[in-house]
C-alpha positions as CSV (number, residue, x, y, z in Angstrom):
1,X,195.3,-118.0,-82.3
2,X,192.6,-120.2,-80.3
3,X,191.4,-123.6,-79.6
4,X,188.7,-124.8,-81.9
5,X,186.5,-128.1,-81.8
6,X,186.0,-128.2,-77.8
7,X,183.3,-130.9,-76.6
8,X,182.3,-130.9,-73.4
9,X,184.0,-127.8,-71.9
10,X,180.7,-127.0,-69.9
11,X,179.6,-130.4,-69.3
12,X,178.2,-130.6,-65.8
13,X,179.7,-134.1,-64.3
14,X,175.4,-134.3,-62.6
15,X,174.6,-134.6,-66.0
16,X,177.0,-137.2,-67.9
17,X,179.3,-139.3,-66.2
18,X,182.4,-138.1,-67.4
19,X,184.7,-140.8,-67.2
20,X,182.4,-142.4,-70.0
21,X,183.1,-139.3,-72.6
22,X,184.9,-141.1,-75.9
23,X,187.3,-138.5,-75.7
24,X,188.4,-138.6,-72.3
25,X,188.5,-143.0,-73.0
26,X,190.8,-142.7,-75.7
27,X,192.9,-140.0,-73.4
28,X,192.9,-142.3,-70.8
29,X,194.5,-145.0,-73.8
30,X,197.3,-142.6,-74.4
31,X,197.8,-142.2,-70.6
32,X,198.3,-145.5,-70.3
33,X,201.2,-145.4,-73.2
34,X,202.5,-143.1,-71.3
35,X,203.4,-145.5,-67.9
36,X,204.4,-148.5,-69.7
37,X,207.9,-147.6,-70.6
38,X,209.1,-147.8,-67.3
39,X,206.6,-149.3,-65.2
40,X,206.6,-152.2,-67.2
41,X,210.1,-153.1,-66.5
42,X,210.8,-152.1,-63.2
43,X,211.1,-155.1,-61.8
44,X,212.5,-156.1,-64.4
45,X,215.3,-154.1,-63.9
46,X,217.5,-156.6,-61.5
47,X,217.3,-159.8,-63.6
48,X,218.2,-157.5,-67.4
49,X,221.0,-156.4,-64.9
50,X,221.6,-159.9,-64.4
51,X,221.7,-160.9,-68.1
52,X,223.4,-158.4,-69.0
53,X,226.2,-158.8,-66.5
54,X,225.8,-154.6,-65.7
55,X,227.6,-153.5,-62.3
56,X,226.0,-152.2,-59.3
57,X,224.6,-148.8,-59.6
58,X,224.3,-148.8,-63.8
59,X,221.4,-150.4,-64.2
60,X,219.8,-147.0,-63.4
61,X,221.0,-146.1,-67.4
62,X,218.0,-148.6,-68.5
63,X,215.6,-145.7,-66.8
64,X,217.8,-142.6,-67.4
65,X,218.1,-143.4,-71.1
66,X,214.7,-143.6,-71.8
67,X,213.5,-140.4,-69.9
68,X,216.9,-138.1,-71.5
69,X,215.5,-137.6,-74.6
70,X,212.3,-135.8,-73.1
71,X,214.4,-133.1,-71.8
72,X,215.2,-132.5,-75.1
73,X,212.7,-133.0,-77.3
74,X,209.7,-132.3,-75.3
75,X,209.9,-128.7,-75.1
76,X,210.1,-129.1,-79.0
77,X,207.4,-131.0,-79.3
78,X,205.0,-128.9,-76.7
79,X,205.6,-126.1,-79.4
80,X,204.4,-128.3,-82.2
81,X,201.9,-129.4,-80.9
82,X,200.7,-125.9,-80.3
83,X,201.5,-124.5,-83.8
84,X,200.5,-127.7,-86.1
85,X,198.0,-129.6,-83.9
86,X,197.7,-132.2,-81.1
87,X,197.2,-134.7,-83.3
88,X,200.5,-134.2,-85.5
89,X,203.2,-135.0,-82.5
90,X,200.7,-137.7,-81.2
91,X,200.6,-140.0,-83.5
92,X,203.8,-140.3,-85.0
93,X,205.0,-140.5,-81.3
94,X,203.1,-143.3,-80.2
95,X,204.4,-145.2,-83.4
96,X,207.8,-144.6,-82.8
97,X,207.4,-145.2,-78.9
98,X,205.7,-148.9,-79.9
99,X,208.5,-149.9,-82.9
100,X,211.9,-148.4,-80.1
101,X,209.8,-150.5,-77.3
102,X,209.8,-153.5,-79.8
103,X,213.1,-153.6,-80.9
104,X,214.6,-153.4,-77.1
105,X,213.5,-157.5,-77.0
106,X,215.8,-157.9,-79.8
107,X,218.9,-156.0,-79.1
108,X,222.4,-158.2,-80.0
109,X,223.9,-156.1,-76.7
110,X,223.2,-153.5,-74.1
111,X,224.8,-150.7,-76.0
112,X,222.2,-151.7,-78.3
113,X,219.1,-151.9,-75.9
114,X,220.3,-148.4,-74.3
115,X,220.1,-147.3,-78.1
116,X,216.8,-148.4,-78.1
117,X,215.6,-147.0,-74.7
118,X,216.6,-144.0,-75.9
119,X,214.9,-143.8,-79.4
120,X,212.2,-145.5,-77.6
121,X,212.2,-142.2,-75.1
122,X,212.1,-139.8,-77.6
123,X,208.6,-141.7,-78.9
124,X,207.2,-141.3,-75.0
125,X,208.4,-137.5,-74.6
126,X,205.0,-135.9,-75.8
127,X,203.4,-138.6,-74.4
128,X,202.9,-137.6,-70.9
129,X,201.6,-134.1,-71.4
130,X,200.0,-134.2,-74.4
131,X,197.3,-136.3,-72.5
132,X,197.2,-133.5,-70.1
133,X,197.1,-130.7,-72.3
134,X,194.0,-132.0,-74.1
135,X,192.3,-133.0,-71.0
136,X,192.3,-129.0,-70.3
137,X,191.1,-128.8,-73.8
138,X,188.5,-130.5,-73.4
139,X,187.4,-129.4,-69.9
140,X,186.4,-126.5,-67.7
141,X,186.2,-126.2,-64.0
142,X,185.2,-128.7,-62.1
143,X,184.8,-131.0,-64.8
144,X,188.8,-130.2,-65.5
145,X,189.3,-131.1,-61.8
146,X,187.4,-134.7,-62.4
147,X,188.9,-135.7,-66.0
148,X,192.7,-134.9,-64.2
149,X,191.9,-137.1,-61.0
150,X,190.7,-139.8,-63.4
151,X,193.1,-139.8,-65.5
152,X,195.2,-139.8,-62.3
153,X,193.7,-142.9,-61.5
154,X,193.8,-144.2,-64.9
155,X,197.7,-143.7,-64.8
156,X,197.8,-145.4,-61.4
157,X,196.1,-148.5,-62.7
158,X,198.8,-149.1,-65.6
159,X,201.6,-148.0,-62.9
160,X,199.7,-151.4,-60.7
161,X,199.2,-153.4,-63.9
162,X,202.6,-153.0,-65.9
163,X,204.7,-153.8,-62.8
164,X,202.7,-156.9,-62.2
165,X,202.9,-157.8,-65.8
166,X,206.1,-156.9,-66.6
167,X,207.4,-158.6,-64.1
168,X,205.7,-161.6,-64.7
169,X,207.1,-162.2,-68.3
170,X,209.9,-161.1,-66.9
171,X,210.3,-164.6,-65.2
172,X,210.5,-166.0,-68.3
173,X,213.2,-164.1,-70.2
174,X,214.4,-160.6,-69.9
175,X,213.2,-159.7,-72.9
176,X,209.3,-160.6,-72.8
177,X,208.6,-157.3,-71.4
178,X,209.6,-155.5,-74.2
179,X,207.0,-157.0,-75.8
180,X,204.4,-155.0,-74.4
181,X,205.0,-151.3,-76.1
182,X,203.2,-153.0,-79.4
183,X,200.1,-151.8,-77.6
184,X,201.0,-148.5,-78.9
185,X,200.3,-149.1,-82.2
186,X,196.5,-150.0,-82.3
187,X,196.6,-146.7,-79.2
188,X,197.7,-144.5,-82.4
189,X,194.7,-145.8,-84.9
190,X,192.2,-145.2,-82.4
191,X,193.5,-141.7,-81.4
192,X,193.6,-141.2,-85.0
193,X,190.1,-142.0,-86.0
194,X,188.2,-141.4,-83.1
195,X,189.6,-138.5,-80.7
196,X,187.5,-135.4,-81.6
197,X,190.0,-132.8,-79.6
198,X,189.9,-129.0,-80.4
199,X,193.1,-128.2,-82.0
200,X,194.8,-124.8,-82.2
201,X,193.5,-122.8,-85.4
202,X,195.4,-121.9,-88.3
203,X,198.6,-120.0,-86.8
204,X,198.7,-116.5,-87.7
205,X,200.9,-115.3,-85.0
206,X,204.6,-114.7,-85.5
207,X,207.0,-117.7,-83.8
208,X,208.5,-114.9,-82.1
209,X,205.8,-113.2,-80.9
210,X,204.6,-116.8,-79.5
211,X,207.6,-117.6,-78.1
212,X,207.6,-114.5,-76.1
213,X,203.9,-114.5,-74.9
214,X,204.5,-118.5,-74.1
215,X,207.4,-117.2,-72.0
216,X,205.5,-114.6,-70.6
217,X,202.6,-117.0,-69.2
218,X,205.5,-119.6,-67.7
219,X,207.2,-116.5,-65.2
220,X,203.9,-116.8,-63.4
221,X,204.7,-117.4,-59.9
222,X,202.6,-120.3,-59.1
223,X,203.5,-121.7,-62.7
224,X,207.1,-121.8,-61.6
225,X,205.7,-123.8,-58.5
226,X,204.1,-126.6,-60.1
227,X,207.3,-127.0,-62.1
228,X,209.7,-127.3,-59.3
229,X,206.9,-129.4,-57.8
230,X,206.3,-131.4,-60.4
231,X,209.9,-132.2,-60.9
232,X,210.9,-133.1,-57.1
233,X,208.0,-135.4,-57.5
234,X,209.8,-137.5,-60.2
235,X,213.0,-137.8,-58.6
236,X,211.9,-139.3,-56.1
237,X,208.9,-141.7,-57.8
238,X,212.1,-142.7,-60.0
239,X,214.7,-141.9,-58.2
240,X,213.5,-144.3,-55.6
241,X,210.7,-146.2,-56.2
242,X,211.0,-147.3,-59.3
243,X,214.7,-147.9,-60.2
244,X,216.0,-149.1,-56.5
245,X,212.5,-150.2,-54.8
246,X,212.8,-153.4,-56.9
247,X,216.5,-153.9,-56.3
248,X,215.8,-153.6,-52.4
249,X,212.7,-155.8,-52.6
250,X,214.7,-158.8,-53.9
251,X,217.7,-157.7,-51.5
252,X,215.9,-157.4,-48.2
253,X,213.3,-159.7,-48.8
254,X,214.4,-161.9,-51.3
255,X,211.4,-161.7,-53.7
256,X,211.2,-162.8,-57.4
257,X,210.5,-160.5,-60.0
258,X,206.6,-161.4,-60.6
259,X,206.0,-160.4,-56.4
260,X,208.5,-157.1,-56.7
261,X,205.6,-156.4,-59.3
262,X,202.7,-157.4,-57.0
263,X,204.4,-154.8,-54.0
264,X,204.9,-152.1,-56.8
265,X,201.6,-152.4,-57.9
266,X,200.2,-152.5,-54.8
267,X,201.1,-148.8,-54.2
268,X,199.5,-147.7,-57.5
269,X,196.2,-149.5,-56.1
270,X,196.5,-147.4,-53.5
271,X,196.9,-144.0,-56.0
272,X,193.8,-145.3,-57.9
273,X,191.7,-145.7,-55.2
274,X,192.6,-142.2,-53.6
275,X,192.6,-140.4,-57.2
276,X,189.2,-141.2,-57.7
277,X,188.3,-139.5,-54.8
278,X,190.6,-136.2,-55.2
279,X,187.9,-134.1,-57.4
280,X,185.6,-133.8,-54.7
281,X,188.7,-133.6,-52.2
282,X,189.2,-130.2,-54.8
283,X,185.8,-129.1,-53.7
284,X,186.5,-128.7,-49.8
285,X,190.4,-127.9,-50.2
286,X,192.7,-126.0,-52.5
287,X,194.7,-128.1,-54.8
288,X,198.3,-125.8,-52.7
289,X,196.6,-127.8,-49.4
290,X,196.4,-131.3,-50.9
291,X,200.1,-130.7,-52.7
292,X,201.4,-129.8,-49.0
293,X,200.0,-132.9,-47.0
294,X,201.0,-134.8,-49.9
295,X,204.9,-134.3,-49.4
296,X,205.3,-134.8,-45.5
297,X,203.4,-138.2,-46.4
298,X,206.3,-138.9,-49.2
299,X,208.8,-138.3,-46.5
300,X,207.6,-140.5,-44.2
301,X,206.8,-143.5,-46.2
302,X,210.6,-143.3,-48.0
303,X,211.8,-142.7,-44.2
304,X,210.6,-145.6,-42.4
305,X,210.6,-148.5,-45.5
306,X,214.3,-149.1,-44.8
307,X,212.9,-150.3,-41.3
308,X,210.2,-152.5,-42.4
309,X,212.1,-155.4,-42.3
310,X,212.6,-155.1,-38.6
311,X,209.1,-154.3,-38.4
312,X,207.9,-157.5,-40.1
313,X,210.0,-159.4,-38.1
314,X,209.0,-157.9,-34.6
315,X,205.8,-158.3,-36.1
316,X,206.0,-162.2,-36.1
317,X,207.7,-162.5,-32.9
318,X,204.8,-161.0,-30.9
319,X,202.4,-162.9,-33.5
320,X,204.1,-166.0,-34.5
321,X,201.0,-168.1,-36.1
322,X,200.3,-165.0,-38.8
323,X,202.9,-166.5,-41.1
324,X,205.8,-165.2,-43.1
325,X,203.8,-163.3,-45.5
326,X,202.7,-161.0,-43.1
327,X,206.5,-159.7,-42.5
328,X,205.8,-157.7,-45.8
329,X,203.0,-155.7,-43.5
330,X,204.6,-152.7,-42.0
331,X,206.1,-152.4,-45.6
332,X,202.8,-152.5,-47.6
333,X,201.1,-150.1,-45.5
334,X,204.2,-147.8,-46.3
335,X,203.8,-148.4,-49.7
336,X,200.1,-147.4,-49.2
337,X,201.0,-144.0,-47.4
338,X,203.3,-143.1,-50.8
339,X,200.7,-144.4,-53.4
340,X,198.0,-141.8,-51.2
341,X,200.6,-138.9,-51.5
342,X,201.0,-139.8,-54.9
343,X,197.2,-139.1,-55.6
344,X,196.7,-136.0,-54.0
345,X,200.0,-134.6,-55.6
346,X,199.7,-135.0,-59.2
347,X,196.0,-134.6,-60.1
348,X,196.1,-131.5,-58.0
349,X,199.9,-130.5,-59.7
350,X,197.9,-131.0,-63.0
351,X,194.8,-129.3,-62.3
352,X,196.4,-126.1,-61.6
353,X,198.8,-126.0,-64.3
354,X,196.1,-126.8,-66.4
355,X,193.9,-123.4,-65.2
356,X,196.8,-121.7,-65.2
357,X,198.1,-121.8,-68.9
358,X,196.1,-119.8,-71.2
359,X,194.5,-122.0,-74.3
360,X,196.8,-121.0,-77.0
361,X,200.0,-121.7,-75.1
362,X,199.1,-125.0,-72.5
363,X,200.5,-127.3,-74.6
364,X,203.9,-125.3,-74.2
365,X,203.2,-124.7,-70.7
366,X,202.7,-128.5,-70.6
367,X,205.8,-129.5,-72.2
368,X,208.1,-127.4,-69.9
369,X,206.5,-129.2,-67.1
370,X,207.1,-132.7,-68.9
371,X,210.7,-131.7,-69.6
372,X,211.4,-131.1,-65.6
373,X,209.4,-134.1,-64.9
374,X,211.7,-136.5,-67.7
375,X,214.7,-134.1,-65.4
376,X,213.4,-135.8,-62.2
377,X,213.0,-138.9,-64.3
378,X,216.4,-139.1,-65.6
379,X,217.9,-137.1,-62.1
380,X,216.8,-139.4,-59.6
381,X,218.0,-142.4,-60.9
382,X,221.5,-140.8,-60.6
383,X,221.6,-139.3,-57.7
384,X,220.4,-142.0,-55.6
385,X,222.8,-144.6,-57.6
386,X,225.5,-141.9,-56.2
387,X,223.6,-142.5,-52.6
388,X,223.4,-146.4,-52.9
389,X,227.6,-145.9,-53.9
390,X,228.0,-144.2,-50.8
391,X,226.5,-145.3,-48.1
392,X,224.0,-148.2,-49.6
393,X,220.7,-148.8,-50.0
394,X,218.9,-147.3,-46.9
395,X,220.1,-144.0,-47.9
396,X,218.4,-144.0,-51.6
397,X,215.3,-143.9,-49.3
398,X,216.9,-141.1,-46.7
399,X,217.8,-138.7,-49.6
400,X,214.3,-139.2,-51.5
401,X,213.1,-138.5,-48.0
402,X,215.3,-135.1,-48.1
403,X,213.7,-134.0,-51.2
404,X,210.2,-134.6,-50.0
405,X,210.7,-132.5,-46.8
406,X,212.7,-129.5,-48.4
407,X,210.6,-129.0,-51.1
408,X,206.9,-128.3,-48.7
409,X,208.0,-124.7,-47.6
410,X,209.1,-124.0,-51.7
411,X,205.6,-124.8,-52.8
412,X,203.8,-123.4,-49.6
413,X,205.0,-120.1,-51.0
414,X,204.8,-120.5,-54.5
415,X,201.3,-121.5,-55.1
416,X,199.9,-119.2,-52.6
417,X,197.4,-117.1,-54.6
């Protein structure tokens, strides 16, 4: 079995600018699919909460039941998409992910919207690494290196946008950001008519024989890195950051939904702008060295935002004629430090997983890193709720912290060639 149809493997980016390849554009659409079920509604999160009358700590069920199904299903779907095509799981996926989406505006109650949320999640679980795995389709070397840190970028943007967005209809009605996964639909047409991807050949290799070589290629020592890596990574992005940032923004500083958006968002400028910068970063350092500043940098924004209100305010007692708005200062530059770490980590995470699985089995290798990433996704969420039980909200941001600092020595080892 092989890959078939490649464009642009040996491109050299001197000679085209990538980022302007159809392909990679209509990759970059699906990417963006890919954000918008959560990002969109993370600010959401407090007033549906509100509506919906849900107790302290099980609002987090709005994010877990969305990502659940993709530790199910994605592995599935990783080996269909190797056996039948790219194409096959993609499509259907983003209709289903677009119709779920839809129907949340509309549910009669919150059993219903969690029923929903969770079809609606098992739409999005191929979404996140199918994008991925044709990227290292499509792409060789350094070019691979580029198309990732774009697409990096490209996720960053809808992680500023959606936020922003979402919670701006928000302010008008729970519901209105639901709204938004319609996009998905038109996504799917285009994909369908206009992504020229290689897809895997006719199969003529036994499921079990697949299985085991697809096994085989996952044992890999530095494989088993970016997995643990890439899963850490999502607890605390949703552990933290996106279910119980928002909840501490309007807390702390009292902020409506549509500026609990703008802060989000603002760390996802921050990812953009540094993503776009990470392939030549790749030239002068390994993507191990980028993964391991990128944690302590984690760690220390989660550490000190619980602090930033006292910051702010010191900040205006020494400087009294800057005016409130610049009490959110200390914070936003914290939120800046995460959105950098967030740059260097995942393009770099992706990028070596990428080179790493061999053609015939990356979309497998792919999925079983999407599954631990929906495990972080759906993870995090509950164990920091169990933190905010506890001892309250400072501590969601100590124990993402935790993660962050444990995990440096565990990839410093693993991904050493």
């Amino acid at each position: 079995m092989g890959i078939t149809g490649s464009h642009s493997q040996g491109a050299n980016p001197d000679d085209i600018r990538l980022y302007l390849d159809k392909n990679l554009l209509i990759v970059f659409s699906v990417t963006l699919m890919a954000v918008l079920g959560v990002a969109s509604i993370s600010p959401a999160i407090p007033t549906i909460a509100a509506a919906w009358s849900i107790p302290v700590g099980a609002e987090s069920l709005l994010v877990s039941i969305f990502t659940f199904p993709g530790v199910i299903f994605t592995p599935i779907l990783g080996i269909l998409a190797d056996r039948l095509g790219r194409k096959t799981v993609l499509i259907p996926s983003l209709v289903l992910f677009a119709l779920a989406g839809f129907f949340c505006a509309f549910a009669p109650s919150y059993l219903f919207l969690l029923i929903f949320r969770f079809l609606q999640g098992i739409g999005a679980a191929s979404l996140g690494y199918l994008n991925l795995t044709i990227i290292g389709d499509l792409y060789k070397g350094q070019d691979r290196a580029n198309a990732m840190a774009y697409n990096a970028s490209v996720t960053s943007i809808g992680t500023a946008a959606y936020p922003a967005l979402g919670g701006f209809l928000a302010v008008f009605g729970w519901f209105f950001p639901f709204f938004l996964p319609l996009i998905a639909l038109p996504v799917g047409v285009i994909t369908l008519l206009g992504l020229e991807n290689p897809e895997p050949e006719e199969e003529k290799m036994g499921f079990s024989k697949y299985i085991g070589n697809a096994w085989r290629a996952m044992r890999n020592r530095q494989v088993i890195g970016v997995f643990v890596g890439s899963g850490i990574t999502f607890i605390m992005l949703y552990g933290v950051v996106i279910t119980y940032f928002p909840s501490f923004l309007y807390a702390v500083f009292g902020l409506d939904p549509f500026v609990r958006g703008l802060v989000i968002a603002s760390m996802s400028i921050f990812t953009a702008i540094t993503a776009t910068q990470v392939g030549k970063l790749s030239q002068r350092y390994s993507e191990r060295t980028l993964i391991i500043v990128a944690f302590p940098l984690y760690s220390l924004a989660l550490v000190l935002i619980p602090f930033s209100p006292v910051f702010g305010d010191t900040l205006l007692l020494l400087l009294p004629s800057l005016g409130s708005f610049f009490r959110l200062l200390p914070l936003l530059i914290l939120v800046a430090v995460y959105g950098v770490a967030q740059a260097l980590n995942m393009p770099s995470l992706q990028t070596l997983l990428a080179r790493l699985a061999p053609p015939e089995y990356r979309a497998a290798l792919m999925s079983i890193n999407g599954t631990l990433l929906r495990v972080g996704q759906t993870l995090g969420p509950i164990i920091m709720g169990v933190a905010l039980l506890l001892w309250g909200i400072n501590w969601v941001f100590w124990v993402g912290a935790l993660f962050g600092i444990i995990i440096v020595p565990i990839v410093a080892v693993s991904l050493k060639a």
